[in-house]
C-alpha positions, -999 to +999 in steps of 0.1 A: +910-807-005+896-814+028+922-806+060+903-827+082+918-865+083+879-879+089+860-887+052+830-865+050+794-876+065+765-891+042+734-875+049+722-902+067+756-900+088+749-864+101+712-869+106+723-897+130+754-872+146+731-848+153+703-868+166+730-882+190+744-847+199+705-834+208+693-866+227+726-852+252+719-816+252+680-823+265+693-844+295+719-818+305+692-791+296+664-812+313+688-816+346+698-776+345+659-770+344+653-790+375+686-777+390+673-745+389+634-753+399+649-763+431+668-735+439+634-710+428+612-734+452+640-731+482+642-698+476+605-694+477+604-713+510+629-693+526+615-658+515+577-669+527+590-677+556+611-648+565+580-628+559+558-650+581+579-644+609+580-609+601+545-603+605+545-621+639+572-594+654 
């Protein structure tokens, strides 16, 4: 007996669920992984230039 009160997926069904479910995880995932490429760039910016001005005191 199945506890859950939703009738169980065709094959078809979960292919479709889980096609769904991945389509949404790449666009968070794709947004993290620009997120972050801007931080590693401003981060890069900042530490050349902290250097630059080192080396001219």
């Amino acid at each position: 007996m199945n506890p859950s009160p939703h009738k169980a997926r065709t094959g078809r069904e979960r292919f479709t669920v889980a096609l769904h479910w991945i389509t949404h995880r790449r666009r968070v995932a794709l947004a993290h992984l620009l997120r972050g490429a801007c931080y590693g760039v401003g981060t890069g910016v900042i530490g050349l230039a902290f250097v630059w001005m080192e080396r001219l005191i």
